[in-house]
C-alpha positions, 0 to 999 in steps of 0.5 A: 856764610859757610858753616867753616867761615862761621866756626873761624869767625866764633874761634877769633871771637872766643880768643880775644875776648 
């Protein structure tokens, strides 16, 4: 997994938590 996908994937995970 690239470093962006990682940073995408945190984003989606901070924003519906």
């Amino acid at each position: 997994m690239s470093a962006f996908a990682f940073l995408l994937f945190c984003a989606q995970a901070c924003l519906i938590q």
